[in-house]
Each structure stands twice: as C-alpha cells, then as structure tokens.
N, C-alpha and C positions, 0 to 999 in steps of 0.2 A: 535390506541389510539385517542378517536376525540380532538378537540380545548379544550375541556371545561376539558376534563382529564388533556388536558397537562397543563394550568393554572392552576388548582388544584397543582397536580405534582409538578412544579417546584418551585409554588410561598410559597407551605407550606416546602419548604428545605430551611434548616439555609444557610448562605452566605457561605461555607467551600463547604458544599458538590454541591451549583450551581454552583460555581468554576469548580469545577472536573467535573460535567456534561456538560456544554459546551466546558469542556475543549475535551471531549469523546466525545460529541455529535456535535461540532462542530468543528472537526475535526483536534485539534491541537494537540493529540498522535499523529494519523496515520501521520500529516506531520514532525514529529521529527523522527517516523521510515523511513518515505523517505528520510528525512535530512543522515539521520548515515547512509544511503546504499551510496550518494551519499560519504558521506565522507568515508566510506571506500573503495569506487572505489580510488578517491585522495590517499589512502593509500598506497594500492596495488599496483598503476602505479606510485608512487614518485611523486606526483605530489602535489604544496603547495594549502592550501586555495585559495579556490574561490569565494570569496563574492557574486558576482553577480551571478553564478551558485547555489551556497547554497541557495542566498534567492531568487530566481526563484522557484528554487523545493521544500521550502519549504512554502512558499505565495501562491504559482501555486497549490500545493497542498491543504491548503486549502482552497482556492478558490473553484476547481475543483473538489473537496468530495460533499462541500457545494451545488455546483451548481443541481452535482445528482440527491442526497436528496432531496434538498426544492425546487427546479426549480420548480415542480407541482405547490407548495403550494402560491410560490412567481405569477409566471405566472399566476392562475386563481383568484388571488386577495382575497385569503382567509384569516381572520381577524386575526393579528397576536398576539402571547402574548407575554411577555417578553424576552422568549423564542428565538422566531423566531427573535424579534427586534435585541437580540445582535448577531447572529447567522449572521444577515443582515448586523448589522457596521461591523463585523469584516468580513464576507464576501469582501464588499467592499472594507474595508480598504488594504485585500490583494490584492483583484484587483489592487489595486492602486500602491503597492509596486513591487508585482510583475512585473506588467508590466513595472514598472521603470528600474526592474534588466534585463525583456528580452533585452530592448533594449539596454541593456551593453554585451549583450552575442555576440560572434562571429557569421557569419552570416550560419556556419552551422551547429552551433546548434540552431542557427530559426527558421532555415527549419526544422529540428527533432521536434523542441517543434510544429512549428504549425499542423505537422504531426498529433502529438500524441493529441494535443487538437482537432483536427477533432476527431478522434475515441471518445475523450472523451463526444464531444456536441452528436454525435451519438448515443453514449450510453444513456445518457440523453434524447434525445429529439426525440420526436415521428417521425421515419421516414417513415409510412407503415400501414396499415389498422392494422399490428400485434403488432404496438406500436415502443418504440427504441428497440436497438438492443438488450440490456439488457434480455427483451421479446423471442430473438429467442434463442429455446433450444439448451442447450451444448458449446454457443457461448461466454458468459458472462466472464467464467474464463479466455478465451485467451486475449480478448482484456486487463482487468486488469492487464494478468500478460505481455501483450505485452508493456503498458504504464508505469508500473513500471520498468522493465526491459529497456524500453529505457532511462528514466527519470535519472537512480541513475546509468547509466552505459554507455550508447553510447552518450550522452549529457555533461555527464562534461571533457569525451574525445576532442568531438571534438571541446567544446570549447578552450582546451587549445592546439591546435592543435594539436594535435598529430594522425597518423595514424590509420586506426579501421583493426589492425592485429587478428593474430592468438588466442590471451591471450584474445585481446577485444574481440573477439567474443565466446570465450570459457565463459571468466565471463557473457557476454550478457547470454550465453542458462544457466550459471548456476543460475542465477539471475531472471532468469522466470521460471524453476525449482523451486526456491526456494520461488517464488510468489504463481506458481500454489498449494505448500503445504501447506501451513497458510492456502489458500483459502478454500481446501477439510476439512479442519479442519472447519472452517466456515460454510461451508455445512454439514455438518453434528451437528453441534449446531444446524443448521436453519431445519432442516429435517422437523419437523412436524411443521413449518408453511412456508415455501415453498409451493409456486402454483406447484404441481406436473406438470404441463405443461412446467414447464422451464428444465426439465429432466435433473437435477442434478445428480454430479456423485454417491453420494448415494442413492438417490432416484431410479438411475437405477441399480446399481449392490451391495445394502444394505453397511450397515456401518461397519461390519465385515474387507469384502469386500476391502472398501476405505481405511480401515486402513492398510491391507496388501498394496495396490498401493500407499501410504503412504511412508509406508516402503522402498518399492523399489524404488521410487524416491528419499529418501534422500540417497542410497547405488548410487545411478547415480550419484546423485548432489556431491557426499566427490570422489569420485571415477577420477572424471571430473579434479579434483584438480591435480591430476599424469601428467596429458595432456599437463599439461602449462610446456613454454619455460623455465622457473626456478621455480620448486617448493621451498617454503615457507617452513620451519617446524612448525614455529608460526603460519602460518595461519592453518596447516592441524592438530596442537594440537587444534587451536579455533574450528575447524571447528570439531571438533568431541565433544566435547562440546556442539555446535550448534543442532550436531545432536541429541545428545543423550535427548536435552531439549523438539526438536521439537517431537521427539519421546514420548516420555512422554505425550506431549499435546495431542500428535494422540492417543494413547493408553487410555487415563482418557478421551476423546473427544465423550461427547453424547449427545440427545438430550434433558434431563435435566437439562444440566448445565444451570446456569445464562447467561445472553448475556456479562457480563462484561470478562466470561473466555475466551472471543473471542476481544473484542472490548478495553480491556486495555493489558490483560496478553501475548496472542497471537499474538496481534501488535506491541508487546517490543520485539520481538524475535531480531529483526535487531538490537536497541539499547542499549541491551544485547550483542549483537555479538561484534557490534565494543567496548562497552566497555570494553568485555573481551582482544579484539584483542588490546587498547592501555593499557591496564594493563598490561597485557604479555609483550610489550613491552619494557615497562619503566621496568618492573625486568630483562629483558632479554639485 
C-alpha cells in the first residue's frame, strides 16, 4: 500500500476505528498476547507478579514488532503520515519504558533478553547481499517462535530465580510448539501474497497439507502436558479448550480470509487461554 494510500486510509477512519488500527497495527494486541504467556508462565510456576518482567515483555514487544515493520520506512527517511507519527511516539515511548524495566531485571535475564534482541535486530536488519534473516527460506518461523518462547517462558524464570529444570524446559518446547502453530495459520492467510522465495510451510507442501501438521503439533503440544513433574487437571481441561479453538482456526484458515482473522482473532489465542485458565480457577 504506498504513502498516499495509507493517508487516505487511515485519515478518512472515524477516531474509534484509528484506535483499534494502531492499536493492531501498531502492535499492542500482539504485546498483551506476550504479556498473558508470560503471566501464565508466573501461573504455572507459583510464582507472584512481576512488574518489571511484565513491562519488559510487554513494552519490548512493542517496541520490537514496531522496529520490524517500520525500520525500512523509519531508516530510508520516508515521509511519514499520521500513521507512522503515532506508531513512532509510541515506539519510542516503549523504548523508553522498556528499557527502564530491563534494567530492574536480574542479570540473567539480560543476558536472555540481549540474546533474543540480537536475533530480533537480525531479523530486521539487513545482514547479507540476501537481505535480514527474515529473507532466508524456512528460517523465519524458528527464530519468532525461539523469541517468543524465551521471552514468556525462560525469562520470567530466571528472573525470579529459580532453576531452568525439567517442567522449564518442557513449557519452553511446549511454548514454541505453540508459536510455531499460530504461525502456520499465518502462512497460510499470507499464501498468495508471500514471495514464494521465502518457502513457507504452505507454499511447500500446500494448505491441506499444513493443516494436517497443524494438527499434529497440537496432539504433541496437549500430549507434552503428561510429561511434567505434577500434572494440572485445570491446566489440561484449558488446554483442550486451547486446542480445540486453535483447531478450528487451522480448519476455517485460508487464503481468503481477511488479514484481521489472523492479526486480531489468532493473536487472542494466548489471552483467551490464560483467561480461560484464571476463570477455571476462581470456580475451581
């Protein structure tokens, strides 16, 4: 969509729906869905509120969406509309929070977060005549699901000290498990306009296909749950719940839909989960 579309676009929406658009487009859904992963990590392990972890992961998130996305547009000095302007204060402004909270965080989850913002600027930012790594085919879905999965899982661990045992690293794989399956849903919204060059998992073995390995990944992912040192029965009644929604998405998941069945509905999946998971509770 060039410049002049997007000031058309945004500046003939009533103030209600610019709201909800930067609120989608400038990536403050996807950091309430990091927000409720990490707090249902805090769940899971007994573990109370973490302010400065909360608002790391979820400032750092939108920051680090933001940065993605508009780094091009930001970097080659192209003319902004009102759009990109609030998109930039509140960029900023989470830089600014963020950063306040990293440096409240223990100092091994610093090293985790600068970890993962390496791969992040990587992904971003052109490392190689092929462009960022985004660019290299098949590569794209790991690193997202490797930085979501450290962010809402190995990080608010080890801020509050604790050990990265058995359960931690069971929730870590079931947690980029459950990244990489939003994702394949994603791709396959995106199918026909995806650069075929990035050899997406639909693109290479059709949507059918992805829905069946879909499938099977969330039979791993509920499965995975038996494994832990004290199974949950509230968690593995949410968690089938979980499944049976993310199911649903992958099954209705093609590439007609609108981009919002991906970009609002698909990205509630986590804030859905933990609401389900303190509902159950409080009855339970």
């Amino acid at each position: 969509m060039s410049n002049c579309c997007d000031i058309d676009y945004f500046c003939k929406m009533k103030v209600a729906k610019q709201l909800f658009y930067i609120y989608i487009h400038g990536s403050l859904h996807v950091a309430v869905a990091v927000l409720s992963l990490v707090l249902m990590t805090n769940y899971m392990f007994h573990n109370p509120f973490d302010a400065p972890m909360a608002g790391f992961a979820f400032f750092g998130t939108v920051f680090g969406y933001n940065f993605i996305k508009y780094e091009s547009r930001f970097r080659k000095k192209r003319p902004l509309n009102n759009f990109h302007k609030a998109v930039l204060s509140l960029s900023l402004f989470s830089l600014g929070i963020g950063a306040w909270c990293f440096f409240m965080l223990s100092v091994k989850a610093q090293i985790a977060a600068l970890i993962l913002f390496l791969f992040a600027v990587l992904y971003a930012v052109p490392v190689s005549a092929k462009g960022n790594l985004r660019n290299f085919a098949g590569i794209k879905i790991y690193i997202v699901a490797l930085c979501w999965a450290g962010v809402t899982t190995l990080m608010p661990l080890l801020n509050t000290g604790l050990e990265l045992g058995h359960d931690a690293w069971l929730k870590f794989c079931q947690r980029f498990l459950l990244v990489i399956i939003l994702i394949l849903i994603f791709e396959i919204i995106d199918l026909s306009v995806d650069d075929p060059a990035l050899k997406t998992v639909p693109q290479k073995i059709g949507v059918k296909n992805t829905r069946l390995l879909n499938m099977g990944l969330l039979a791993v992912f509920y499965f995975l749950e038996f494994l832990k040192t004290f199974v949950d029965p509230a968690q593995l009644l949410v968690n089938v719940f979980l499944i049976l929604m993310v199911g649903l998405f992958t099954i209705f998941a093609n590439p007609e839909r609108p981009k919002y069945y991906t970009l609002f509905w698909v990205e509630s999946v986590p804030i859905i989960w933990l609401g389900l998971l303190l509902l159950l509770d409080r009855v339970y």
